[in-house]
N, C-alpha and C positions, 0 to 999 in steps of 0.2 A: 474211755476208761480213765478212771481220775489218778491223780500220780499216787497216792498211798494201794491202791490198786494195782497198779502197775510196780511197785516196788515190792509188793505180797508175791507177785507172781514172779519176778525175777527171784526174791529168797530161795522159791522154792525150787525154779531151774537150779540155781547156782548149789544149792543142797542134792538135787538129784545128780548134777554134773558131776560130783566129786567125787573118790571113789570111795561110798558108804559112809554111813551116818558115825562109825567108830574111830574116823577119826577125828573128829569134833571132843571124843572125850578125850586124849592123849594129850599128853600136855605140851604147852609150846615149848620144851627146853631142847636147846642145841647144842651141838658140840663142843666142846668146853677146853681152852687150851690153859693149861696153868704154868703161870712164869714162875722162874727161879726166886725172882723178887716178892714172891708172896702175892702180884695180881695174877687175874683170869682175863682170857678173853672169850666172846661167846659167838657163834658163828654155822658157818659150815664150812669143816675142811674140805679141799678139793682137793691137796694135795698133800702126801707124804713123803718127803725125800730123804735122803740120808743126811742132807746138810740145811735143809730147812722143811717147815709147815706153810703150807696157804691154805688161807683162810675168807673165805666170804662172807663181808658184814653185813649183806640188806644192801648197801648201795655202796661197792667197790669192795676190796680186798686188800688184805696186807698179808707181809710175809713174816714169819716170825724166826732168827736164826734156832737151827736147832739147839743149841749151846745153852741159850736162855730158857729154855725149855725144861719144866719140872716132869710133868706129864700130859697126857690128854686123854680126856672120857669123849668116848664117842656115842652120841644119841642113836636111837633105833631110825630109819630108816621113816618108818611112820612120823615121830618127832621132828625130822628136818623136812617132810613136808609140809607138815603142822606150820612150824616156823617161816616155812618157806610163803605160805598163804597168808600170812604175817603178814611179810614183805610186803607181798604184791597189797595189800590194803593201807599200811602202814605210808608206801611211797610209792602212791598210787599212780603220781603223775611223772614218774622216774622214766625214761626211755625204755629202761628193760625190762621194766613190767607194764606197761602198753600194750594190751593185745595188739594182734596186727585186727585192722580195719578200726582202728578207735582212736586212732592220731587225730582225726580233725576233732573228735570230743575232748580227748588232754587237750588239743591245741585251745576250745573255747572256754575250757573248766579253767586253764592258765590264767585266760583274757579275762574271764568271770571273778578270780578269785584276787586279781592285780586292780579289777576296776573296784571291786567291793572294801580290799585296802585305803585306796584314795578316798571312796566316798566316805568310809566313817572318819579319815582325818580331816577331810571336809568338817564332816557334821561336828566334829567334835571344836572346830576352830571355830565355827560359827556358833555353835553355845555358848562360847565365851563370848564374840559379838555381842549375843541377844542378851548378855546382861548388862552392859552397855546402853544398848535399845532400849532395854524395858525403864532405864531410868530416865531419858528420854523424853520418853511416854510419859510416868508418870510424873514429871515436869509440865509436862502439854497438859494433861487432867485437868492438872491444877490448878495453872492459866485459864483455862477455856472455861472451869469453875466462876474463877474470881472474876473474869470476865463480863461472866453471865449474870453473876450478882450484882456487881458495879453497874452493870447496863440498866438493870431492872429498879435500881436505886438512881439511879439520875430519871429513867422516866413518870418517877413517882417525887422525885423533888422539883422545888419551883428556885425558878433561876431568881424573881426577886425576892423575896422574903430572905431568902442568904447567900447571896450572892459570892460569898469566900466560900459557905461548903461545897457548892456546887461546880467551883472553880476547884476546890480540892479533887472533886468524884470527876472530873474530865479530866484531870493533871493524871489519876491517878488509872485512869478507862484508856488514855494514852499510853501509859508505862507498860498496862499490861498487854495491851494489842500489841503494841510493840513487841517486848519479850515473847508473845505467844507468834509473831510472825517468823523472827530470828527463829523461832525452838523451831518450827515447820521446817524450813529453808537447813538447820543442821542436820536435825531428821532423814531428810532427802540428802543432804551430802555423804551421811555416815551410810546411810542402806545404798548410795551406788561404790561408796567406797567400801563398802563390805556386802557386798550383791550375795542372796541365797546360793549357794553351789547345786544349783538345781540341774545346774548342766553335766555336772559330774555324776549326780545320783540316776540326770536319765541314761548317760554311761551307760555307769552299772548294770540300771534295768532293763537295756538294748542288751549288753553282756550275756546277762541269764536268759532274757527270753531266746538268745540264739542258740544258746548249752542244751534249752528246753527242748528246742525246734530237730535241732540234733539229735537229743535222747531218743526223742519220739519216732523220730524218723529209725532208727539202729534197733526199734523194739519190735521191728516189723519184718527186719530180714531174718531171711528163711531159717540162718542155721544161729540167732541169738542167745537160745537158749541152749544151744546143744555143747558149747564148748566152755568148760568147766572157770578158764580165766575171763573170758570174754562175760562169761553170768556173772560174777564176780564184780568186775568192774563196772558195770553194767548199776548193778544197785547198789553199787558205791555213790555212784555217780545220782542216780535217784534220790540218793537221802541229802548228797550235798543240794542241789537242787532248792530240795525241800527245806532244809535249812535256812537257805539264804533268802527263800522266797517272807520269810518271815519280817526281815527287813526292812520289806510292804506295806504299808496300808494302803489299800484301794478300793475307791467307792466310784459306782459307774450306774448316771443320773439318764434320765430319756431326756432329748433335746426336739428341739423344735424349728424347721428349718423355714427360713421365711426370705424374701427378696434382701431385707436387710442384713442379711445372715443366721447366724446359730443360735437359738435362744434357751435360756435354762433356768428351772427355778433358784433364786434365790432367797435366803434368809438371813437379814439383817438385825442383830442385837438379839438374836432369842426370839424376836414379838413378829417383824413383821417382813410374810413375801413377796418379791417382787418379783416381773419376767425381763431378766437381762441380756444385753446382746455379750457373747464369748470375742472378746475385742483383743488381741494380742499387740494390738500398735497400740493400742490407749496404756500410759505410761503408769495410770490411778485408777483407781475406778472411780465412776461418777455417779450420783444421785440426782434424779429432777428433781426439782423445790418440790414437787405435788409428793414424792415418797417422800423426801423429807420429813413433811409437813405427818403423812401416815407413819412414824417414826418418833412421833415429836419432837422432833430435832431442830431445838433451837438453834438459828445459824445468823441471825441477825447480827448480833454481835461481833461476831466474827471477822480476821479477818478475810478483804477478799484477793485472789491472785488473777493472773491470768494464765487458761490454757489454751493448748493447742486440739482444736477438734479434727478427724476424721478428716474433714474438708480441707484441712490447710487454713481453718479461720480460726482468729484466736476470741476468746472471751471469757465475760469473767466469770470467778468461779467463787464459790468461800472451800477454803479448806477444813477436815476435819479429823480426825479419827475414830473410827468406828469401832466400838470394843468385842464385836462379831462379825465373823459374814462364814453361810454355810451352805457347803452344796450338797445334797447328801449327806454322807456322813463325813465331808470332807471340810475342814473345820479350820478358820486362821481369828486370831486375835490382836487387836490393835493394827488395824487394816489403815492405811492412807487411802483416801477419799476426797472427793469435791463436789459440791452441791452447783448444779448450774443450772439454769432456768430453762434452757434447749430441752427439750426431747430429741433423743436418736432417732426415732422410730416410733408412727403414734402403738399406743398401748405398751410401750417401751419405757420401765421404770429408770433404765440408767443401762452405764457398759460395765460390764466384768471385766476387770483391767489387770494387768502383770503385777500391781501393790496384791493381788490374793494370787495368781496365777501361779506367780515366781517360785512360790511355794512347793509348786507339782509339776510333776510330769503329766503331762496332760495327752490323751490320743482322741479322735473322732472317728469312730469306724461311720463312713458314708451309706454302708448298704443298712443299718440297722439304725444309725439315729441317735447311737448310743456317746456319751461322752465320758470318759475315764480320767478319774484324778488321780494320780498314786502319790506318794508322800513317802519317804525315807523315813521308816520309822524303826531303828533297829532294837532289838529288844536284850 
């Protein structure tokens, strides 16, 4: 049963539960104390004494002397129920409107609703980050541009016929390698000193799927529908659910399980696919020269670093940025990358590395093959 389903059918317990449909039309107004001073308070009295009023606000009580006291309207009996089911929605997760058997759901919808806090001050500090980043980046463009034009102009000039221009276009093929090597090496310092809070977000989404696991499970005992608070909170708790689950995005690709491990389509720059190994130790992701090359991705130029492979061996690589990479519909822009002439794995285009990964919450269910991205996406 899908959850707007499941939330259809709690309405209508929680509407049968209650006693008749007329009081739905009464209106929520409650007892009304009016002070000497010209305010009101609104509530339900509990008690009437000769030297004082109490009074119940929704979550706790006060006493009002009777002294100060102008008058008091008292609502119908209907109306402080009305208000009373208020309460119980209004403050929902309050001790005293917790039906009995739905503590451990307040207790996960708490955990759910504390982690969902943190993750958007995450997400919201790391926007700031990524505008940082994106200049960055378009710094790197820019370089790896002029780069590529410099490159392509000294291979087309002769070193004798002008021997100073050509000592210019090397002087100047040096200054930008240089600057475009420093901008990579800042890059990598700023994204681990400002790492994605992908750990937070998967939090959150442990958070809800266990509020989920919970609901589901409480939709099934025998007497869920029959007790008029218990419906109540019940698809309170369904809509938050639903809510939050918006938060979301998630695309979930079929993989391909091989000796070298998980393999899955990818899609580099818009044009072209490749089948990559799901690498969590690889720190980038890498490209072989052969997808490169199906890419057209000039790397010549470039400059080159060294990594660390799988094996514990290092070699070399050229660094670059990729202006896509897409799983599904699970989508990052200006990706770090490295071009290296290894193959993982023959028919193996490269590794899907933690530079796209970090992005998502990622799950591999074993029995079905399936791989899951999700992405904090709150709307």
């Amino acid at each position: 049963m899908l959850l707007s389903e499941r939330m259809a059918r709690l309405a209508q317990l929680a509407m049968a539960a209650l006693s008749g449909a007329a009081l739905f039309s009464v209106p929520a107004w409650s007892d009304t104390v009016f002070l000497a001073n010209g305010r009101s308070i609104q509530g339900i009295v509990t008690r009437e004494l000769p030297d004082r009023i109490e009074i119940l606000l929704g979550v706790g009580s006060m006493t009002v002397p009777r002294s100060s006291v102008e008058k008091v309207e008292m609502a119908s009996p209907e109306q402080n129920r009305a208000i009373r089911n208020q309460w119980k929605t209004r403050y929902l997760l309050h001790e005293d409107y917790v039906p009995a058997g739905m503590e451990n759901i307040a207790r996960l919808l708490t955990a759910a609703r504390d982690a969902r806090d943190t993750a958007r001050q995450a997400g919201s500090a790391h926007a700031a980050d990524m505008k940082h980043e994106s200049s960055l980046l378009a710094r790197l463009e820019r370089l790896r541009s002029e780069l590529i034009r410099v490159s392509k102009r000294m291979q087309n000039a002769s070193r004798t016929s002008s021997p100073a221009a050509y000592n210019a276009m090397v002087l100047e093929y040096n200054n930008l390698y240089a600057a475009y090597t420093v901008g990579i090496h800042e890059l990598a310092e700023f994204r681990a000193k400002h790492p994605a809070p992908s750990d937070r977000f998967s939090f959150y989404l442990d958070s809800l799927d266990a509020l989920r696991r919970a609901y589901e499970s409480a939709l099934v005992l025998p007497d869920s529908g029959q007790d008029a608070d218990r419906a109540r909170f019940l698809d309170r708790v369904a809509r938050i659910i639903e809510d939050y689950s918006r938060d979301f995005s998630a695309t979930a690709v079929r993989s391909e399980h091989s000796e070298s491990g998980i393999i899955v389509a990818v899609t580099v720059n818009d044009s072209t696919t490749g089948r990559f190994l799901l690498d969590t130790g690889a720190a980038v992701m890498t490209l072989t020269e052969q997808f490169a090359r199906r890419l057209n991705l000039d790397t010549s130029s470039l400059p080159a670093i060294d990594i660390v492979l799988a094996d514990g061996a290092q070699a070399s690589a050229r660094a670059v940025i990729l202006p896509s990479v897409q799983v599904g519909s699970a989508r990052c822009e200006h990706v770090e990358a490295a071009v290296i002439a290894q193959q993982p794995a023959p028919d193996i285009d490269g590794l899907l590395g933690m530079s796209f990964l970090r992005n998502f919450a990622f799950r591999i269910d074993p029995s079905s093959g399936q791989v899951t991205l999700t992405q904090f996406a709150p709307r």
